[in-house]
C-alpha positions in Angstrom: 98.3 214.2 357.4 95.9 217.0 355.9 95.8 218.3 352.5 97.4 221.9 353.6 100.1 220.6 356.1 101.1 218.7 353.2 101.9 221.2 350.9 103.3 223.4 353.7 105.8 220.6 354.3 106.7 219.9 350.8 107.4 223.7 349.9 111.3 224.3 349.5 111.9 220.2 349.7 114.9 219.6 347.4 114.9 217.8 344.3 116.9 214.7 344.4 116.2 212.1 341.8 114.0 208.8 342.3 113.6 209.8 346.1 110.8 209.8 347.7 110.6 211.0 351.2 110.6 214.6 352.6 114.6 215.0 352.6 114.2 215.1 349.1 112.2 213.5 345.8 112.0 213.7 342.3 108.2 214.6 340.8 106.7 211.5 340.9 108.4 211.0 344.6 106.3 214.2 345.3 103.4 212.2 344.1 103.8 209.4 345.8 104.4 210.7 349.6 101.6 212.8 348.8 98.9 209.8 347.9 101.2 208.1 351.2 100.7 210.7 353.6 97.6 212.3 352.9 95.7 209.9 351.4 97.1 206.5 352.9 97.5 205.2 349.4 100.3 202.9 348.2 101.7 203.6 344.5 104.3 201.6 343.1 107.3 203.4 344.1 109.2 203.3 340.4 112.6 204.6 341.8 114.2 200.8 340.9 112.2 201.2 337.3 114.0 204.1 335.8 118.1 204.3 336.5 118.3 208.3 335.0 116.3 211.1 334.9 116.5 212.1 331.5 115.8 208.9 330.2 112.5 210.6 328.6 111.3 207.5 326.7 111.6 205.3 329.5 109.8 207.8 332.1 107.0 208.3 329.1 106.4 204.5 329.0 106.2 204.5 332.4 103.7 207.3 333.2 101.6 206.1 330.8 101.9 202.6 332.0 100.9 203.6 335.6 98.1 205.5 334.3 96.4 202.8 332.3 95.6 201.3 335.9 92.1 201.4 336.6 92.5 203.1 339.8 93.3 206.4 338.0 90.1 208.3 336.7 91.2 211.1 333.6 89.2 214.4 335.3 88.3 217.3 332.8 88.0 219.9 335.6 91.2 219.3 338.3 90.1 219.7 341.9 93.2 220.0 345.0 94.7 216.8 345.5 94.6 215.5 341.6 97.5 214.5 339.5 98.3 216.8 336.8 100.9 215.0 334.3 102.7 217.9 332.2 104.9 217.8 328.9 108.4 218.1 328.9 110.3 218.1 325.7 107.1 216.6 324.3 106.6 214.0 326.1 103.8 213.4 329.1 107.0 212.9 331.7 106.7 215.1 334.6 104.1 215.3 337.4 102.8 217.6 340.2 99.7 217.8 342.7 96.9 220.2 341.8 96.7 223.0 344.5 94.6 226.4 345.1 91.3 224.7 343.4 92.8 223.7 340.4 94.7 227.0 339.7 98.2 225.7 340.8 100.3 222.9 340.8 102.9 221.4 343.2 105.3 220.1 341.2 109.7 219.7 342.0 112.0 220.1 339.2 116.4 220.1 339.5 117.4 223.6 340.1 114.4 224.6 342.1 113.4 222.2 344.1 109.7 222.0 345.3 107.7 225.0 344.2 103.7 226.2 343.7 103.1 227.8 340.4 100.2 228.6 338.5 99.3 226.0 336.2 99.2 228.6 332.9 102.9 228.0 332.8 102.2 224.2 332.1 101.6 222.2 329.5 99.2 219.3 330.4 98.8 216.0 329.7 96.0 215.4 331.6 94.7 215.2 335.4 94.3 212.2 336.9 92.3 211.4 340.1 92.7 207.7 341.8 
């Protein structure tokens, strides 16, 4: 699948957590079907590895411990297609695809579902390219 059919596909996909295909996902389902479709990459799923969503320790440990892996590269200047890892509650646990050269992110969150938004509204970790 292509970068653009992608992101047309995932717009207005519900949020639904630890899922990871288009009937619904959390953010780092997003992720993942997006390194799965478009990029023919396989990421550890992590749906089994977290049992509640607002477990925020848990998720931090586990985002960091994903990222740690070589295959993730930290990128100063995001391009479309990288990960951008945001702060929630201060703490590096949500995620979303970079979009519109680095100005946007698609991210999902409970309430809104999956959503572009400009990526002033964020607070970032870091972007990540693999």
């Amino acid at each position: 699948m292509k970068f653009r059919d992608f992101i047309e596909k995932a717009i207005t996909v519900p949020f639904v957590p630890m899922g990871r295909k288009f009937d619904g996902w959390d953010c780092y389902g997003l992720v993942w079907r997006y390194f799965w479709e478009v990029r023919g990459m396989v990421c550890p799923s992590l749906a089994s590895k977290y049992d509640d969503i607002d477990n925020l320790r848990h998720m931090q440990r586990l985002f960091r411990r994903e990222l740690n892996k070589p295959r993730w590269q930290r990128q100063d200047n995001p391009s479309d297609g990288d990960v951008a890892v945001i702060m929630r509650r201060g703490l590096p646990i949500h995620c979303g695809v970079v979009v519109q050269e680095g100005s946007q992110i698609l991210h999902t969150e409970q309430k809104i579902g999956t959503v572009i938004e400009p990526m002033h509204r964020f607070r970032i970790y870091g972007f990540y390219r693999a």
